[in-house]
C-alpha positions as CSV (number, residue, x, y, z in Angstrom):
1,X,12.0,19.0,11.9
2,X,8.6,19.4,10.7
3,X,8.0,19.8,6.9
4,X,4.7,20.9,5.4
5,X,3.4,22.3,1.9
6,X,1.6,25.0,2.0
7,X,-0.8,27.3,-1.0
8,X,-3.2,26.3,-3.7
9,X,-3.9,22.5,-4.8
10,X,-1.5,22.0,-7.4
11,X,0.6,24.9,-6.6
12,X,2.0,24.0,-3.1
13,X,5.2,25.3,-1.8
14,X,7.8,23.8,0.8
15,X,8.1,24.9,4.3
16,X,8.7,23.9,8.0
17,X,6.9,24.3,11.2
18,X,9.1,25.7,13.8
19,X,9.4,24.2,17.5
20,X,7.2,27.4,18.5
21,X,4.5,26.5,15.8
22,X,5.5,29.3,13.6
23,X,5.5,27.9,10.0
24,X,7.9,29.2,7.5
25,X,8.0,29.3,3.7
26,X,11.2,27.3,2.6
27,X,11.3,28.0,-0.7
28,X,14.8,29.5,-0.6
29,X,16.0,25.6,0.0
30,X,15.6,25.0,-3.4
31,X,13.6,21.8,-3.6
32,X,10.1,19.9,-2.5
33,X,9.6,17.2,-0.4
34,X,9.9,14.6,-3.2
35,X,11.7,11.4,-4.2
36,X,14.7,13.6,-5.0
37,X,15.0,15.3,-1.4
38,X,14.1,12.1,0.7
39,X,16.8,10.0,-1.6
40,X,19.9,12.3,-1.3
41,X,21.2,14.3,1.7
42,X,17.9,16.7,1.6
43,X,17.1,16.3,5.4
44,X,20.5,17.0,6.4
45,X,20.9,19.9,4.2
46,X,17.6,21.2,5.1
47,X,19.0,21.2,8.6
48,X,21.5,23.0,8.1
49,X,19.8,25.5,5.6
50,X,16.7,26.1,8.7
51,X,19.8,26.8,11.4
52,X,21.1,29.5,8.6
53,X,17.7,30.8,7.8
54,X,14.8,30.5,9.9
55,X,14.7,33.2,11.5
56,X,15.0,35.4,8.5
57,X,12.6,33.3,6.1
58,X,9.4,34.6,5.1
59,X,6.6,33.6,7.7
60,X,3.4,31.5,6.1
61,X,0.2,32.6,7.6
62,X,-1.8,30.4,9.8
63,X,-4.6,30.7,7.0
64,X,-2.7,30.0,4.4
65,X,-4.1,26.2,2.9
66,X,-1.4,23.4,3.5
67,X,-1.6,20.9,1.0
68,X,-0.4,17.2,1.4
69,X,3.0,17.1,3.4
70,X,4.9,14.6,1.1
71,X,5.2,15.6,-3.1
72,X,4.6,12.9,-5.7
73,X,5.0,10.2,-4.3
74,X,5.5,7.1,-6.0
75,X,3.1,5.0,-4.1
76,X,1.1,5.3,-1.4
77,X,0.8,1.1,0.0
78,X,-1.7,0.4,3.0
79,X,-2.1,-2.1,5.5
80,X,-5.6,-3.6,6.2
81,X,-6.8,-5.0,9.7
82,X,-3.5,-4.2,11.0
83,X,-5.6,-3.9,14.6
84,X,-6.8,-7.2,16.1
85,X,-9.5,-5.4,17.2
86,X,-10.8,-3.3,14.0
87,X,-10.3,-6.7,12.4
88,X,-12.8,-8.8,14.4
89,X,-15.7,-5.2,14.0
90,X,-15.4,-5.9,10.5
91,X,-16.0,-9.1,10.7
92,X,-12.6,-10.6,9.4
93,X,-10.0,-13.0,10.6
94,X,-6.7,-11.6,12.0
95,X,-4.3,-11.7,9.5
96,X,-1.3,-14.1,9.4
97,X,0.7,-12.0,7.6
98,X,0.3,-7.9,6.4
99,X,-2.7,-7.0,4.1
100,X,-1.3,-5.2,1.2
101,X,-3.2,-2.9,-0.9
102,X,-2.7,0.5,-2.6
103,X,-4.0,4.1,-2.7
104,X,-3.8,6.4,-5.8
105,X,-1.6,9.2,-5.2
106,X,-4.3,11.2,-7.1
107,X,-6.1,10.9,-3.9
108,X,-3.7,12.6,-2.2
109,X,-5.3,16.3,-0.6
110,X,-4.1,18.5,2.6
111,X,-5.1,17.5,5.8
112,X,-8.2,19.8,6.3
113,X,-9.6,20.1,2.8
114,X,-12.9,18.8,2.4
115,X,-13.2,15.4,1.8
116,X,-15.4,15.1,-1.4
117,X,-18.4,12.1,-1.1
118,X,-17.8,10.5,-4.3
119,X,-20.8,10.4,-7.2
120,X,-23.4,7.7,-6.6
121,X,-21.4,6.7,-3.3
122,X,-23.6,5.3,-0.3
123,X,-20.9,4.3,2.0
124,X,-17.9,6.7,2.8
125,X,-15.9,5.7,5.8
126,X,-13.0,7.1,7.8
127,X,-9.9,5.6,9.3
128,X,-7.0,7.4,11.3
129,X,-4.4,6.0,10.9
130,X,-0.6,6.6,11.3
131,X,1.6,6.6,8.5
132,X,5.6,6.9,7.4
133,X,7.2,8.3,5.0
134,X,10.4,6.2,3.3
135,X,14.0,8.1,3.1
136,X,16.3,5.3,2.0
137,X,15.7,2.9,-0.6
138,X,14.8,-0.3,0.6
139,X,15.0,-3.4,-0.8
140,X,15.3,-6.8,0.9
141,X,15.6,-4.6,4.0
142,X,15.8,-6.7,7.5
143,X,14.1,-5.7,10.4
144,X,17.1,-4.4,12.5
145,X,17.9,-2.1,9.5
146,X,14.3,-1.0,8.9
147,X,13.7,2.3,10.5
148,X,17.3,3.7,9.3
149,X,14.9,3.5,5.9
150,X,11.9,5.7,7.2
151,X,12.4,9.5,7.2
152,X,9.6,10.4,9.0
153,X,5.4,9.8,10.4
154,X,3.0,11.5,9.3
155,X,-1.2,11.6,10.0
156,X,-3.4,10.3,7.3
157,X,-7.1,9.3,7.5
158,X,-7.6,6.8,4.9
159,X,-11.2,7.0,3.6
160,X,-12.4,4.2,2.2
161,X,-16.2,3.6,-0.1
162,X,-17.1,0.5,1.4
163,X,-19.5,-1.0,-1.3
164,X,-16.8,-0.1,-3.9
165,X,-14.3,-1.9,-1.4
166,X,-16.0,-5.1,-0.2
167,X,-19.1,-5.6,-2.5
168,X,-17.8,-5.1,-6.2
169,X,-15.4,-7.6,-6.7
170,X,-12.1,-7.3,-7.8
171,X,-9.1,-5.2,-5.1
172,X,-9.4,-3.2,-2.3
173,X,-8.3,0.0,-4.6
174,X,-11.3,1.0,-5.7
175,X,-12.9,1.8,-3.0
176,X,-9.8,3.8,-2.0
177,X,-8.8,6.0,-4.2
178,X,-11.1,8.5,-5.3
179,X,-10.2,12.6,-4.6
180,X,-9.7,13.9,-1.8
181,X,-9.2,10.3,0.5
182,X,-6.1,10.6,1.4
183,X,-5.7,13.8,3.2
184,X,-1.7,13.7,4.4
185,X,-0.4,15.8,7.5
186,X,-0.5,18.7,8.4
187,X,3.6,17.9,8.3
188,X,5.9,15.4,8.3
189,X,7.6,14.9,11.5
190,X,10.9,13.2,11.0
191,X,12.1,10.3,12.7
192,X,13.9,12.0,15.6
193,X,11.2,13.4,16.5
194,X,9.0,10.1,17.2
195,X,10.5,8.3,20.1
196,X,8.8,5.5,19.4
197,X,6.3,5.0,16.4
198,X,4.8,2.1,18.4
199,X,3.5,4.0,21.5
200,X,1.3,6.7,19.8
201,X,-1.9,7.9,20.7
202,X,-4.6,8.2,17.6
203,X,-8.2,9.3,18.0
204,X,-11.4,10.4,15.7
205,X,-14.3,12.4,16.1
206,X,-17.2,12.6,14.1
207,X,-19.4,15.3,14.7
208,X,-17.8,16.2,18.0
209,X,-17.9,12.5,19.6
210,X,-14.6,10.3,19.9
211,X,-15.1,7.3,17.8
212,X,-12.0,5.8,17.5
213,X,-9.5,6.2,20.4
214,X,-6.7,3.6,20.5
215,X,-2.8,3.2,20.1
216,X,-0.3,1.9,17.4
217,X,1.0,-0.5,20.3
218,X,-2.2,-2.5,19.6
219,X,-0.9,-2.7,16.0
220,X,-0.5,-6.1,14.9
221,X,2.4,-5.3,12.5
222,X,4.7,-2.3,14.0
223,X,6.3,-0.2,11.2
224,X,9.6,-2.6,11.6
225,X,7.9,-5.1,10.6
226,X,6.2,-3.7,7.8
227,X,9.4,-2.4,5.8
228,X,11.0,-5.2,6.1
229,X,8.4,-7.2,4.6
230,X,7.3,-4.8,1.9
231,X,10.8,-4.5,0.8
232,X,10.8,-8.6,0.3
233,X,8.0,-8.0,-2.4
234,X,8.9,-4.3,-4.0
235,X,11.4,-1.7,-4.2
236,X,10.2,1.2,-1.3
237,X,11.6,4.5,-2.8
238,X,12.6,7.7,-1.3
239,X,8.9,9.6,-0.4
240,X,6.8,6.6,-0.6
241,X,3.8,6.7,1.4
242,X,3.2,3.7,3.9
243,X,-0.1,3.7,6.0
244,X,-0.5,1.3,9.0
245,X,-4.1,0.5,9.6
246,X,-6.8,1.5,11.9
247,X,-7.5,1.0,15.1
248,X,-11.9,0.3,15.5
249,X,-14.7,3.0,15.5
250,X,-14.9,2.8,11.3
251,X,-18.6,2.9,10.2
252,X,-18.8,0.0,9.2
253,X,-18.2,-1.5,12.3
254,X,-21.4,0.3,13.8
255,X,-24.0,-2.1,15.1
256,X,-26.6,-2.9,14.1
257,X,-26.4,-0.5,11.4
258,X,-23.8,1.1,10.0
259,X,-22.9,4.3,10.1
260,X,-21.5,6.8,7.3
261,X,-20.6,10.0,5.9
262,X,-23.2,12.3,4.9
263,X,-22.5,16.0,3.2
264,X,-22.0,18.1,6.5
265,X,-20.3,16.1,8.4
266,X,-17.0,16.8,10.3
267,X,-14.1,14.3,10.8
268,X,-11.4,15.6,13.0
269,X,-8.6,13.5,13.6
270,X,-5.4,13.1,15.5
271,X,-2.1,10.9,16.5
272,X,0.4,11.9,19.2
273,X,3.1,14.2,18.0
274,X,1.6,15.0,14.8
275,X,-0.9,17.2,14.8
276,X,-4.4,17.0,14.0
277,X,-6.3,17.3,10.7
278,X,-10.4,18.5,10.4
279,X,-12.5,17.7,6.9
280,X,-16.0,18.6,6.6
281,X,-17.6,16.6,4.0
282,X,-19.4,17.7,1.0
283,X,-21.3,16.0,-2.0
284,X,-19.4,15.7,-5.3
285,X,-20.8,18.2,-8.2
C-alpha cells in the first residue's frame, strides 16, 4: 500500500494511492498514520478496510496539497556521511560507526511545499535521501530481526543550513531543523512494496540539471544495520522517522565554490519506487 496525507498544513487527512495512481481519501478508516496506527494492527486493518472500500471511497484530487506522509512522529533521527563518497566531498573521514543526529519534527512539511530559506541564512543545502518509517517497537533489536520493525520507505530531502551545521558550534540540529526542511513523501510505501531497500535509485535536480544521481547500495550502513544499532542506544517507536544519508552532489561539495539555494530555485527529487517530490524555494518573511 501507499499511504499519503493530504489538505491544508495542520489539517491533513489520511488516504492511499491506488496501484493505478488514483489517490483516495481514507478517512472512513478511522485513524492517521501515527504512533497509534503503526504500533497496533493498523496496516493490516487498513488492508482489509481498502479491499472493502476503495472503490467506493471518495477520490482526492490530483491538486489537492499532500502534507507530510507520516503524523507526529516522535523523532525524526538521521544518518550523516552514510555514503563513502558524499563523505570524502565534504571533506570528512568515513565513519567507523553511524553518525547520529536529529531533526525537529516541526520541520516536518509535504513533499512539494516550498522550502522556506531561513532568516539571515547564507547557506541552504539539499540532500535526497531515502528514509523508513518504524512499525514495531524496537529495542535491542538484532540485525536478522530488523526489517520485521520497519513498516515502510519513504523520500525525504533533508535540507540542511550549513553555517548553522558546521561553523557554530555545538550539534548538527541546528542547522537542521528549521520549517519546512524536512519535506516527507509524497507517500509511504510499505515494506512489501520495496524489494530491496538496498538497491534503490535516488537522484536530484537543481534547476533542471541532475546533481546527485547514485544508489542506497553505495550506502555505507544499509537500513539493517541501522535499526539494529539505534535500538542499542534508544527505544525506536511505532512512526519514527529514520533518514539514511546522502549520496554526493550537496552544495557544499561544489568546487571551488560552493554552491546554494537562492529564492527561485527548484529542487526536484526522487528515489525508485517512491515517487518524486518538487520545492521551489522562497525567502522567509
Amino acid at each position: 500500500m501507499k499511504l499519503i496525507r493530504f489538505g491544508n498544513p495542520g489539517e491533513e487527512k489520511p488516504g492511499l494511492q491506488l496501484p493505478d495512481g488514483r489517490r483516495i481519501d481514507a478517512t472512513g478508516f478511522g485513524s492517521d498514520w501515527d504512533e497509534e496506527f503503526f504500533g497496533g494492527d493498523g496496516l493490516e486493518r487498513l488492508a482489509k478496510w481498502a479491499e472493502a472500500n476503495a472503490a467506493s471511497a471518495p477520490t482526492v484530487d490530483s491538486s489537492t496539497r499532500l502534507g507530510p506522509c507520516v503524523a507526529r512522529p516522535s523523532k525524526i533521527i538521521c544518518i550523516g556521511l552514510n555514503y563513502a563518497d558524499h563523505a570524502a566531498e565534504s571533506g570528512m573521514p568515513i565513519p567507523k560507526e553511524p553518525i547520529i543526529f536529529f531533526k525537529a519534527t516541526s520541520a516536518l512539511c509535504g513533499p512539494n511545499d516550498d522550502v522556506v530559506i531561513p532568516k539571515n541564512s547564507k547557506k541552504t543545502d539539499w540532500e535526497v535521501e531515502l528514509a523508513f518509517v518504524i512499525g514495531k517497537k524496537a529495542s535491542y533489536a538484532s540485525e536478522d530481526d530488523a526489517l520485521s520493525h520497519v513498516a515502510g520507505y519513504a523520500l525525504h530531502n533533508d535540507y540542511s543550513e550549513r553555517e548553522w551545521q558546521l561553523e557554530r558550534g555545538g550539534q548538527w540540529v541546528k542547522g537542521k531543523s528549521c520549517d519546512t526542511f524536512a519535506p516527507l513523501g509524497p507517500f509511504l510505501a510499505t515494506s512489501d512494496e520495496i524489494a530491496d531497500p538496498q538497491n534503490l535509485g535516488l537522484w536530484l535536480k537543481l534547476n533542471g540539471k541532475t546533481i546527485q544521481n547514485s544508489s542506497t547500495a553505495q550506502m555505507i550502513f544499509g537500513v539493517k544495520t541501522l535499526v539494529s544499532y539505534l535500538s542499542q542506544f534508544m527505544s525506536l517507536l511505532p512512526g519514527d522517522i529514520i533518514s539514511t544519508g546522502t549520496p554526493p552532489g550537496v552544495g557544499l561539495g561544489f568546487k571551488p565554490d560552493p554552491l546554494f539555494l537562492k529564492a527561485g530555485d527548484v529542487v526536484e527529487l526522487g528515489v525508485d519506487g517512491l515517487g518524486v517530490q518538487s520545492q521551489t524555494a522562497r525567502a522567509w518573511s
